[in-house]
C-alpha positions in Angstrom: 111.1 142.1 68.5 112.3 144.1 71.9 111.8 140.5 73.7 114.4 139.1 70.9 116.8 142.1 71.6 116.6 141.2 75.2 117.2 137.5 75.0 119.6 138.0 72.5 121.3 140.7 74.8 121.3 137.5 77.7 123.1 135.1 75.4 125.9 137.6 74.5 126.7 138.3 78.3 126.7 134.4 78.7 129.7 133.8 76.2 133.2 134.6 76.1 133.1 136.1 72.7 130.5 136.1 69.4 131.5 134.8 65.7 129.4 136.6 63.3 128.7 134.4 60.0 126.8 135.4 56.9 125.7 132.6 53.9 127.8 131.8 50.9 128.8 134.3 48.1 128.2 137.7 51.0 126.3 140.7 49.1 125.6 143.9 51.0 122.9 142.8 52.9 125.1 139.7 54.4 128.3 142.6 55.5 126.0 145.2 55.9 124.5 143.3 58.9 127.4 142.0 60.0 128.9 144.9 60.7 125.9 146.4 62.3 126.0 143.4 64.3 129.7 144.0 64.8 129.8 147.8 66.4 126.3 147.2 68.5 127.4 144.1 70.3 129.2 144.6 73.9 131.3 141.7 73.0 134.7 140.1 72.1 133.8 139.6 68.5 134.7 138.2 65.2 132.6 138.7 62.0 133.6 135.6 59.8 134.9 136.3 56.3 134.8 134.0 53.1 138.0 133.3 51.0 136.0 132.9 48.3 135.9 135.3 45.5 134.0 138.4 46.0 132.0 140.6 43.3 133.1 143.7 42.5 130.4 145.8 45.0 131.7 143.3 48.0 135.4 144.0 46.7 134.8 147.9 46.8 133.0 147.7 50.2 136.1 146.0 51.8 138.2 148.7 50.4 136.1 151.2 52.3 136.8 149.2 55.6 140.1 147.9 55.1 141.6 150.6 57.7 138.9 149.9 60.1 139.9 148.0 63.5 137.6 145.1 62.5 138.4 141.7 63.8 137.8 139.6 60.7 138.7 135.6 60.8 138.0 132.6 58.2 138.0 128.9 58.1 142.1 129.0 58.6 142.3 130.7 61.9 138.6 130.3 63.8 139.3 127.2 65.8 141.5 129.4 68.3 138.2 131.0 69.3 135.6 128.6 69.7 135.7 128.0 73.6 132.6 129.6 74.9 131.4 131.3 72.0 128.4 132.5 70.7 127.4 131.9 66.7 125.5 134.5 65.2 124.2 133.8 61.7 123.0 136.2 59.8 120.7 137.0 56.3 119.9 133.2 56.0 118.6 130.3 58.3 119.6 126.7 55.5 122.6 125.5 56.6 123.2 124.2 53.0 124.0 128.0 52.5 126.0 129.0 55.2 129.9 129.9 55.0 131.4 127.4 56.5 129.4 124.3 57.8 131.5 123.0 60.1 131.7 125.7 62.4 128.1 124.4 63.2 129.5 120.8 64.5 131.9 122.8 66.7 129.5 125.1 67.9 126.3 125.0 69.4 125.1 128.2 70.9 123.7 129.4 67.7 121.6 132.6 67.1 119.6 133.4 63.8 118.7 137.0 62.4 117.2 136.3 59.4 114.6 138.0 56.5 113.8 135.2 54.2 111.4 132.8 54.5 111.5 129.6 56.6 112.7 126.7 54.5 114.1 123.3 55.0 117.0 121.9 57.1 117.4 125.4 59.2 120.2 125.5 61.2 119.5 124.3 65.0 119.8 126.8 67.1 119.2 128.2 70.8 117.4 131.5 69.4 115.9 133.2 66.3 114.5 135.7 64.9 113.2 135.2 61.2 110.7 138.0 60.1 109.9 137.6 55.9 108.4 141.0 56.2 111.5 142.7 57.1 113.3 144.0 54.1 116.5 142.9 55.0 118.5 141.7 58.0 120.3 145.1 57.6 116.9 146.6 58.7 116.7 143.8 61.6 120.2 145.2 62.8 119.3 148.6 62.4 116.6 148.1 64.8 118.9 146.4 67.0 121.8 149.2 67.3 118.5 151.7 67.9 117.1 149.8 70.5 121.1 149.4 72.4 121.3 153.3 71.7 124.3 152.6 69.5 125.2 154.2 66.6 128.0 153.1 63.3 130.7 155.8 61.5 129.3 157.5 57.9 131.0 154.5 55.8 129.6 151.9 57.9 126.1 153.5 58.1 126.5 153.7 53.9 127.7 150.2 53.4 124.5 149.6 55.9 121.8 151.1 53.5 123.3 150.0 50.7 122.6 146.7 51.7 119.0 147.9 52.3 118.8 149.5 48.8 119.8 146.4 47.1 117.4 144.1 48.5 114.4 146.2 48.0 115.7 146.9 44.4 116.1 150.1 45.0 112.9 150.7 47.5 110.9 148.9 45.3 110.0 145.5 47.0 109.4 144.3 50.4 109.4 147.8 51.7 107.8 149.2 54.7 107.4 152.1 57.2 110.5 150.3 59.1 112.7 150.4 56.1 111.9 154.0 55.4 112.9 154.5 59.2 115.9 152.6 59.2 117.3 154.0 56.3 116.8 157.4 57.9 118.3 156.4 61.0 120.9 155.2 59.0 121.2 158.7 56.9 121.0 160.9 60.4 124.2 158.2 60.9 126.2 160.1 58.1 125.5 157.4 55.6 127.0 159.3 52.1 125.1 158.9 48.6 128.0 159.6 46.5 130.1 156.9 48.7 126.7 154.4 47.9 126.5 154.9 44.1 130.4 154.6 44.0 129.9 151.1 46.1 127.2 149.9 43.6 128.0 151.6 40.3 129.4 148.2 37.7 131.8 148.6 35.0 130.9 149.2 31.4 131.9 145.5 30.1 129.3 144.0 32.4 126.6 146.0 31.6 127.0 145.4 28.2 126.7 142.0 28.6 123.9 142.4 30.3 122.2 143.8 28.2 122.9 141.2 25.1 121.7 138.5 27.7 118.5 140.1 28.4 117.9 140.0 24.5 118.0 136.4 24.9 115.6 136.3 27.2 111.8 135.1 26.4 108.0 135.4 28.1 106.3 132.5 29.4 102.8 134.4 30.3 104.0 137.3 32.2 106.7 136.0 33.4 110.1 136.7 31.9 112.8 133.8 32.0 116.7 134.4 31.1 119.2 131.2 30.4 123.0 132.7 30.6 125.7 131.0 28.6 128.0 128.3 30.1 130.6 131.1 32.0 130.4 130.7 35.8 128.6 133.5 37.9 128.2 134.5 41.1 124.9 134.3 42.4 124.3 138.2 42.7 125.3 138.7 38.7 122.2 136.3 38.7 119.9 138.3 41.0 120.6 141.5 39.4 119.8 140.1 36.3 116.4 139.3 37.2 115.9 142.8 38.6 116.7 144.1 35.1 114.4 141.9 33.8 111.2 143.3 35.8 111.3 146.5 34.5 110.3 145.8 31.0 106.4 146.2 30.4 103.7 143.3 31.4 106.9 141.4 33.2 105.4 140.5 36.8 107.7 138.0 37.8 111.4 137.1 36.6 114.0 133.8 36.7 117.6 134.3 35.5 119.5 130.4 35.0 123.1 129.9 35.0 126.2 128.3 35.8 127.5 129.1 39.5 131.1 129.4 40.5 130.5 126.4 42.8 129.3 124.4 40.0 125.8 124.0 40.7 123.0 125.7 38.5 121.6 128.4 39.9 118.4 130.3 39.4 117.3 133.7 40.5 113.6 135.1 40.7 112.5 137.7 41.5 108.9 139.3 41.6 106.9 142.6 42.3 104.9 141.1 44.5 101.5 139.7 42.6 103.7 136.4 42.0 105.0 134.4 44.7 108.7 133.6 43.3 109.2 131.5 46.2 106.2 129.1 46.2 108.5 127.9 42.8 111.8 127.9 44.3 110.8 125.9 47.4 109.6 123.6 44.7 112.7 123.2 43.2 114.1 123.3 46.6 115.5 126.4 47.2 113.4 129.4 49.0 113.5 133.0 50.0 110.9 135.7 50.4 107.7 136.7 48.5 109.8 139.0 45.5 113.2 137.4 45.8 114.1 133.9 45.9 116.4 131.5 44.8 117.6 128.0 44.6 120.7 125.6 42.9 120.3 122.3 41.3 123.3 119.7 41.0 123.9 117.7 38.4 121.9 119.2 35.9 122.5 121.3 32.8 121.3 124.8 31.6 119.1 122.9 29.7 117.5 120.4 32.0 117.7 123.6 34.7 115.3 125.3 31.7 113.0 122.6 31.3 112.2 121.7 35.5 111.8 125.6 36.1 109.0 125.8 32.7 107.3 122.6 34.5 107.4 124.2 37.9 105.9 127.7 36.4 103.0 125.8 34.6 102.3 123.3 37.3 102.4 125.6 40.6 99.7 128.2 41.1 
């Protein structure tokens, strides 16, 4: 990892400037290491924002940053800055899943800092690092900013671990001696509890929901699979559904199925770690990590959606 730091370190002091880019739909691991990214870099820089709508722990988050001096930009104003610039992309390597992908045709110096694992069509690139053991790119930038001797403020060290937090489910998965040491670098940062919980905490209405949903849901062995109605979601109501769903008894692995705000179905799985979820995304051509994986099918329905993942459970080991 130190040699990555130090080629990465070569190809910042050869651009002008850096555009930091996360993947589609941002959660708190996708800002969380941008930002890292954003205060450790010696650099001109730009961390690329989506115009999309945002969930309600990504709206909260900018609320906490909104009187920072962060330079953000999005696919109205970026072209000014492309001249000599380096591409860092962040928390994903597909470039079906990136935030904007025609900032890749317009620029070529591209980095990768990514946690999940390696899938098809990955972004070309002139550097990477992908590490599927890490928990999280946030603990991949943590490592960073410790190895440049840098350090973040208390509400950018929180939104930082809450990133963490949320893709371990809570310390749960894909957690290692790293993670424990990041998050305490991150807590020796100032990183505030109370400022977390009020960052992740959901309102009443959704929970609820919730909760009906999951009495929909049904076992296929001991795996527990979830079909949402025909609403729209964004892909993290999906993921935290499926972490509800693993902690009811004999439930080793979960898949959540619904309608995304792009149209496309999406499903979510996610594992504790005897079942590789991502062995049956890839399948349906998606991907991800050991415990948490996903993919999106166009042109189907619920229904079909239903029906390929039940044939992909039964026929993949």
């Amino acid at each position: 990892m130190t040699e990555f730091f130090k080629k990465l370190d070569e190809q910042i002091k050869q651009h002008d400037n850096v555009i930091i880019i996360g993947h589609q739909n941002p959660d708190l691991d996708c800002i969380g290491s941008s930002l890292g990214l954003y205060y450790t870099i010696e650099k001109e820089c730009y961390i690329f924002k989506t115009t999309d709508k945002l969930n309600e722990s990504m709206n909260k988050t900018f609320d906490v940053i909104k009187e920072k001096d962060i330079k953000f930009i999005d696919k109205t104003n970026y072209k000014s800055i492309i001249k000599n610039t380096l591409l860092i992309v962040t928390d994903l390597h597909r470039k079906s899943l990136i935030e904007n992908q025609e900032i890749l045709d317009e620029i070529k110096d591209v980095v990768i800092i990514d946690h999940h694992i390696i899938g098809k069509e990955k972004i070309n690139n002139i550097l990477e690092y992908i590490d599927p053991k890490a928990s999280s790119a946030t603990e991949i930038i943590t490592q960073y900013m410790r190895y440049k001797g840098k350090t973040v403020d208390k509400e950018i060290a929180t939104i930082m671990i809450a990133g963490i937090e949320i893709d371990t489910n809570g310390y749960n998965m894909k957690t290692t001696e790293e993670t424990f040491n990041s998050s305490a670098f991150l807590m020796s940062l100032g990183a505030d509890n109370i400022l977390k919980q009020n960052i992740l905490k959901e309102n009443k209405e959704e929970y609820i929901k919730r909760t009906k949903q999951i009495e929909n849901s049904y076992m296929l062995d001991n795996k527990m699979i979830c079909v949402l109605d025909k609403e729209k979601y964004n892909p993290s109501y999906l993921a935290t559904m499926s972490e509800d769903l693993l902690r009811f008894e004999n439930v080793e692995a979960s898949f959540t199925i619904g309608r995304l705000i792009n149209e496309k179905i999406g499903i979510s799985a996610r594992s504790l770690g005897n079942i590789n979820v991502e062995l049956y995304m890839r399948e349906l051509g998606g991907g991800g990590h050991l415990t948490d994986a996903a993919c999106q099918l166009e042109d189907e329905t619920l229904s079909e959606a239903e029906k390929k993942l039940i044939k992909v459970l039964k026929d993949v080991i």
